[in-house]
C-alpha positions in Angstrom: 79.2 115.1 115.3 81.1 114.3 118.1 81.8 110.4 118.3 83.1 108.3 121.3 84.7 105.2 119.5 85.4 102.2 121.9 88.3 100.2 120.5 90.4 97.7 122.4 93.8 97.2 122.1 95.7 93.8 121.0 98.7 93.3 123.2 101.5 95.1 121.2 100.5 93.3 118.0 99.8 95.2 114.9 96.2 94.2 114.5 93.7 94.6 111.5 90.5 95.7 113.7 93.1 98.2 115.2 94.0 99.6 112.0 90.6 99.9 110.7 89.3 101.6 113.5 92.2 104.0 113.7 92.1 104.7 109.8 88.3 105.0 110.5 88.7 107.5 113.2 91.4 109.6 112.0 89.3 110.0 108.3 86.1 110.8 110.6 88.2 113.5 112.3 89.7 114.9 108.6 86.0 115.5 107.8 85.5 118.2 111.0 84.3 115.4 113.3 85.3 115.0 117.0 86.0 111.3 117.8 86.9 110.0 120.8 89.1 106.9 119.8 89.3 105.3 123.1 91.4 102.2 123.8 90.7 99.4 126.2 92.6 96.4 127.5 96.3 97.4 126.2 97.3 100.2 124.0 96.1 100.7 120.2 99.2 99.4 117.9 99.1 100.6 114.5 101.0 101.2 111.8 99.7 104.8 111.3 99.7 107.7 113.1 97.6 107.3 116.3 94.5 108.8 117.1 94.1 107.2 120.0 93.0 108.9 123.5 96.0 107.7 126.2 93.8 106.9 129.0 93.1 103.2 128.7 89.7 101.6 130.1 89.2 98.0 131.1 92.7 97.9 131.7 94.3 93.9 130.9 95.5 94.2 134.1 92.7 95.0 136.2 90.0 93.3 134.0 92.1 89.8 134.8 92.2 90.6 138.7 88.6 90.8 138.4 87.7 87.6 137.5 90.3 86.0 139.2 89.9 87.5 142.5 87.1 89.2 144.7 89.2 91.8 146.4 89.7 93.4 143.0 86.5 93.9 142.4 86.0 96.5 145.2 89.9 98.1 145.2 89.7 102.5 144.9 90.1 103.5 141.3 92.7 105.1 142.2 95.1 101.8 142.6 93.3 100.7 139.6 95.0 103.9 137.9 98.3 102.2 138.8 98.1 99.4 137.0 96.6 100.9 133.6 100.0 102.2 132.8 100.4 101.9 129.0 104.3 100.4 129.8 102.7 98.2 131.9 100.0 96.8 130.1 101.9 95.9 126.7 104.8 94.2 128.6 102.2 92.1 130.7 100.4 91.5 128.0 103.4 89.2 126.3 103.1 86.9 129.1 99.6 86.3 128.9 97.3 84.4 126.5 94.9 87.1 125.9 94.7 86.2 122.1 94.3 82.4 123.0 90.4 82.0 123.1 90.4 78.5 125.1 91.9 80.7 128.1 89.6 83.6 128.3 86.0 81.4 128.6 84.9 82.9 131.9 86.4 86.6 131.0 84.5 86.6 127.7 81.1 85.7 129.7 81.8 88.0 132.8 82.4 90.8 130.2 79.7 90.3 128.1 77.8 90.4 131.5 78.1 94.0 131.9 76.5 95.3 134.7 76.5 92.5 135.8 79.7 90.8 135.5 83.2 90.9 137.6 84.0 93.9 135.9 81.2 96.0 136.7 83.7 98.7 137.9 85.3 98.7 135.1 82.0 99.7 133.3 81.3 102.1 135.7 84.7 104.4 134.9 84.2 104.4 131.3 80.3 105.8 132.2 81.5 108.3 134.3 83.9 109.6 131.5 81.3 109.6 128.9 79.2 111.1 130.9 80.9 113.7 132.7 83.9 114.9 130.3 83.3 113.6 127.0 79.6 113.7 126.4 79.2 112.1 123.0 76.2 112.4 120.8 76.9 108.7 119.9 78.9 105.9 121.1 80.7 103.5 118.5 81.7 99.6 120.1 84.5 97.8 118.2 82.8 94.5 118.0 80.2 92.5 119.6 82.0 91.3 122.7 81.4 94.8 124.2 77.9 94.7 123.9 77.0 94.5 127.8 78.1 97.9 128.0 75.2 99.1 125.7 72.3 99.2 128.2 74.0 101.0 131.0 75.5 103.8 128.3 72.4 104.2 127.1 70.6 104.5 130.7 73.3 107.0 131.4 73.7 108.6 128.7 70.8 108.9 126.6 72.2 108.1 123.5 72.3 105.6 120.6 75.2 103.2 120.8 76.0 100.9 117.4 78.4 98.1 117.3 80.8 97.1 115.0 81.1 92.9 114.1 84.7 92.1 113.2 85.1 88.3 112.8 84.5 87.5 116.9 82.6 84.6 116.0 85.7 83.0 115.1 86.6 84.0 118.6 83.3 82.1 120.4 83.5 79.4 118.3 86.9 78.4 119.9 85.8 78.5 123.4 85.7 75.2 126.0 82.5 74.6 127.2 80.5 75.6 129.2 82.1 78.8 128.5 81.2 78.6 124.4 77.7 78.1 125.3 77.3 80.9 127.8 78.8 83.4 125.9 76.7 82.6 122.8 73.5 83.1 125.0 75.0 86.1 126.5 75.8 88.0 123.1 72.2 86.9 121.6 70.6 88.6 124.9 72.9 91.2 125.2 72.7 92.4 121.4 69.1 93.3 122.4 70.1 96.4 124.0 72.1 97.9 120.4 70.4 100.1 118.5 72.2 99.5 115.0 75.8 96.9 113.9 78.2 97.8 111.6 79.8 94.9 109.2 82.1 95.3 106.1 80.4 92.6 104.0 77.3 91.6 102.9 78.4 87.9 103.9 78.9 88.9 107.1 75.7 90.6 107.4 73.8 88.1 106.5 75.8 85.7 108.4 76.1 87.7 111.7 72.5 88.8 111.4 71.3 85.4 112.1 73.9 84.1 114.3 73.1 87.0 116.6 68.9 87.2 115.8 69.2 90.4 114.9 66.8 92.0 112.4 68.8 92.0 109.0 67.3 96.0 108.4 69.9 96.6 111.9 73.3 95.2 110.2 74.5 97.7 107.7 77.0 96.9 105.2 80.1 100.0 105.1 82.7 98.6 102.9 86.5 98.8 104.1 88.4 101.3 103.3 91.9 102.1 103.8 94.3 105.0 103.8 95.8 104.9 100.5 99.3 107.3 101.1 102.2 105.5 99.7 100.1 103.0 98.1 100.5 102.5 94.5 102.8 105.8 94.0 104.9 103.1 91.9 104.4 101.1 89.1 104.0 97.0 90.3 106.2 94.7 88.7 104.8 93.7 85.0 106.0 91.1 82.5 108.4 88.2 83.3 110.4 87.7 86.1 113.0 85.6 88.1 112.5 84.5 90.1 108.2 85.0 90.4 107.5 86.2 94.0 104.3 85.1 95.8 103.8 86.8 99.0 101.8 86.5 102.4 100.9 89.3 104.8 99.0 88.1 107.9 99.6 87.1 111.4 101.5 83.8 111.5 98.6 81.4 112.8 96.7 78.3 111.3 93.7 80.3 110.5 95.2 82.7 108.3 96.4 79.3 105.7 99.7 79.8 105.6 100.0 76.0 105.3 98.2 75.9 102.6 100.2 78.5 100.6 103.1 76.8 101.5 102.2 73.4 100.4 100.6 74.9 97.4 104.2 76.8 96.7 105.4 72.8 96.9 103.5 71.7 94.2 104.5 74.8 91.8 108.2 74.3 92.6 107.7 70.6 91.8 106.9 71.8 88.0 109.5 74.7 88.0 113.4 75.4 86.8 115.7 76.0 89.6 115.4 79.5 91.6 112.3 80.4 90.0 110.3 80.6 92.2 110.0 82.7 95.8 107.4 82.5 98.7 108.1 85.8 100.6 106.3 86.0 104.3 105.8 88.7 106.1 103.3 89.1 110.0 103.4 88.8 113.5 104.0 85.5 115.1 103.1 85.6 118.8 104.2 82.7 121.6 100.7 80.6 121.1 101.5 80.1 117.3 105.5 79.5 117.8 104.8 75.7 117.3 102.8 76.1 114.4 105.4 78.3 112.8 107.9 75.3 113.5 106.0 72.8 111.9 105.7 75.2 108.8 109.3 75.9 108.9 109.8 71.4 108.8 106.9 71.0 106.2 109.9 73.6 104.1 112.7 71.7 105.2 111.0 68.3 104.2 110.0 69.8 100.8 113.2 70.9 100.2 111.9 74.5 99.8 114.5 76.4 102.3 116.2 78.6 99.0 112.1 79.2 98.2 110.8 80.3 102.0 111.8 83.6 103.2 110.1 85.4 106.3 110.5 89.0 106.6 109.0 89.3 110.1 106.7 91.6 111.5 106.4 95.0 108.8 105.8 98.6 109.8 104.0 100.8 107.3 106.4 101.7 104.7 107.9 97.9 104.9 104.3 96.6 104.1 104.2 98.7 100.9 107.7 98.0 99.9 107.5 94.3 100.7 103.7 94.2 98.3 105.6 96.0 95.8 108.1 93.4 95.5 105.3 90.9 94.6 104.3 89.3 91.4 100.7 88.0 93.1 99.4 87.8 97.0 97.3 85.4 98.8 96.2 84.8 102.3 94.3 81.6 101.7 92.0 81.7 105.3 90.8 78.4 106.3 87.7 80.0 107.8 85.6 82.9 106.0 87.3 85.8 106.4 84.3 89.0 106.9 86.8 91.6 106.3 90.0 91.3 103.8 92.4 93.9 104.9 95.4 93.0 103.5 93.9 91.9 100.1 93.0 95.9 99.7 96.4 96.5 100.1 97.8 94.6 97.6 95.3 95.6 94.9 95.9 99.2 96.0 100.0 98.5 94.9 98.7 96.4 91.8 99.3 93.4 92.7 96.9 90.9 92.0 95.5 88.4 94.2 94.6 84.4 94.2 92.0 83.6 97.3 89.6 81.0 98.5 86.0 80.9 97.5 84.6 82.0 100.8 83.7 84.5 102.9 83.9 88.7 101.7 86.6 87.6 98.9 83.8 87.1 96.5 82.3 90.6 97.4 85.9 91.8 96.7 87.5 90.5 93.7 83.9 91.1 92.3 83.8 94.9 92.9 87.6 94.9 92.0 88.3 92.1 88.9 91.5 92.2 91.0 92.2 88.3 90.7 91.3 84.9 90.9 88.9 82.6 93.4 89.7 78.6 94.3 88.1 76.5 95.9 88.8 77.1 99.8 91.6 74.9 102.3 93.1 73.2 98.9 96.7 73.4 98.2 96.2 71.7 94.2 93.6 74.6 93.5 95.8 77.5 95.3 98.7 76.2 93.1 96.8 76.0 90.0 95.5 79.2 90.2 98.6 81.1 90.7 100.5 78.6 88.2 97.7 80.5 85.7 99.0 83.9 86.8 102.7 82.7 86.2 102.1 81.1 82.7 100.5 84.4 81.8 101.7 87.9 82.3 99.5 90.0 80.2 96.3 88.4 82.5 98.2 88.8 85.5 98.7 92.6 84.5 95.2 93.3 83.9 94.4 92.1 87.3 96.6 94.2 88.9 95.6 97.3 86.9 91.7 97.0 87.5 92.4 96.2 91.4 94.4 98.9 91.9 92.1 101.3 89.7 89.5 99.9 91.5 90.4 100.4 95.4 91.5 103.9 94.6 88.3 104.9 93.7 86.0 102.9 95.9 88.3 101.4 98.9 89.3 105.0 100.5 89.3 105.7 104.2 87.4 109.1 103.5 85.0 106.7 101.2 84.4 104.1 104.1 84.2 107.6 106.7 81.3 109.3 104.7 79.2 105.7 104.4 79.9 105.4 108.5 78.5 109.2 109.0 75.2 108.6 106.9 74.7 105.3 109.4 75.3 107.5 112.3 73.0 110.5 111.2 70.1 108.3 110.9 70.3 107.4 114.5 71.4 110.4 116.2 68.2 112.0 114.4 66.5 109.5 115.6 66.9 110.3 119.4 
């Protein structure tokens, strides 16, 4: 089958919708596909090897001069090409607020606009390389705020185009008005014109299905998989320990609860001997989340917590395994409901278990894993307690660990997640 994938790039962050749709790709390819895994806005970061084409549509650049001003609507592609350079594009891209979603109100609508929007040129490039060097047999959108290109790649191109859903309502939901309200009737028009969604939980299907009115029998469920090399090629750490490691690995940003780990941690160390206990961090902080970095770096200083606290930074592959391996249980306690769970995967793959809120595809996880514990969502007493009954108890904290890991070997593979994305595609290219 020969696939044309439309991902877009994150600004020189390692990003989770990056490294699904990477790890998606390359497993699509390893099974005698051709994919096309082409990036838009900046480059594709991830910490795998890229599969990623190096021409970049709906460059950051040009896509901002758009909307911003007339003239760029109508420049030559060819000075387009100028400003698409991949240099370019990631060191622009650190000045910008392009993951700020109160910024990009009138982008998101003129996008979702299509044809129709300030970056109608911008649709028309990526047509003309489907269309005239590519040719796909089906065309793959990373999430729903691509879904004004659908009508005019279909017009042009004759075939089916499906659409990934990724957590962007997140995204909408923190727009300014008017913008918010536009965009949400732009994406409920819009996801008229796709043919079938993609989701990784059966929360989010249902979820998404209505938020979007589309017909539930459209949103199919392929769980996540990830590319297990180097995970769990160790044993985890079993038994007793000091000092007991907890650890974090998300981006550094409200929404990802690192608060709430953090004043959960307090309460533990309130009830604990000297040194042992240790709250390990690890994720990319960008310049819009700084502040709130600050304020968790006082709420540590105020709780006296500094020997407790460490951050490790931004990770690269083999430092994400190494830094889960050093673990004696993970969480990433979300204040809103996550539809994916990237991260949690990767702990279970290394054996460590997990403690997460009640909410969102964590259910669907730990219940098709037995890899942990659920508590009630956005509270620090419940986070604490249920990693306090991990601590107290190491044989139950083992058992976790074991069945995760068992578990997403088995069922959590990148070659399990590409065979469940084929069958979806097969039903609609033989539909055509």
């Amino acid at each position: 089958m020969k696939i044309a994938y439309i991902a877009a790039g994150a600004g020189g962050m390692y990003c989770g919708s990056c490294i699904h749709d990477n790890t998606l790709a390359a497993a699509l390819i390893r099974k005698g596909h051709e994919v096309a895994l082409i990036p838009t806005y900046t480059p594709i970061r991830t910490d795998e090897t890229s599969v990623s084409g190096k021409k970049i549509f709906y460059g950051g650049i040009n896509v901002y001069l758009e909307e911003k001003l007339a003239l760029f609507r109508r420049t030559p592609w060819v000075v387009d090409k100028l400003l698409n350079n991949s240099h370019l594009l990631n060191w622009a891209s650190r000045f910008s607020a392009s993951t700020n979603a109160k910024d990009l109100g009138s982008l998101t609508v003129s996008v979702l606009q299509g044809e129709h929007g300030h970056q109608r040129k911008e649709l028309a490039k990526l047509i003309h390389w489907l269309k005239n060097d590519y040719k796909p047999e089906i065309v793959q959108l990373t999430n729903s705020m691509f879904v004004g290109m659908a009508k005019e790649i279909k017009k042009e191109l004759g075939v089916p185009v499906l659409c990934a859903m990724q957590g962007e309502d997140i995204f909408l939901n923190d727009l300014v008005e008017p913008y918010k309200t536009q965009a949400f009737q732009q994406l409920r028009s819009r996801a008229q014109d796709i043919d079938g969604f993609v989701v990784m939980s059966e929360y989010y299907a249902d979820f998404m299905a209505e938020y979007i009115h589309a017909p539930r029998e459209k949103v199919h469920v392929v769980k996540l998989g990830i590319n297990l090399r180097g995970h769990g090629e160790t044993p985890p750490r079993t038994g007793d320990h000091n000092p007991f490691v907890i650890g974090y690995l998300a981006r550094i940003c409200p929404e990802k609860g690192l608060h709430v780990l953090v004043d959960a941690v307090g309460r533990l160390v309130k009830a604990a001997a000297p040194g042992s206990l240790k709250l390990k961090v690890a994720g990319y902080l960008g310049e819009r989340d700084r502040r709130y970095f600050e304020e968790i770096k006082n709420k540590v200083k105020s709780a006296g917590l500094q020997e407790v606290f460490e951050y490790a930074g931004e990770v690269d592959r083999q430092q994400k395994i190494e830094f889960i391996k050093s673990l004696d249980v993970f969480s990433v306690p979300t204040t809103y409901k996550e539809p994916k769970g990237l991260s949690i995967l990767e702990a279970l793959a290394n054996g460590v278990p997990v403690v997460q809120p009640r909410h969102g595809a964590f259910p669907e996880i730990i219940e098709a894993t037995g890899g942990g514990l659920l508590v009630d969502p956005n509270s620090p007493q419940a986070l604490a307690e249920g990693i306090r009954s991990l601590m107290e108890n190491s044989e139950r904290r083992k058992s976790f660990g074991q069945r995760g890991k068992k578990a997403v070997h088995k069922n959590f593979s990148d070659d399990t997640m590409a065979e469940a994305t084929v069958q979806i595609y097969k039903q609609y290219v033989q539909a055509k």
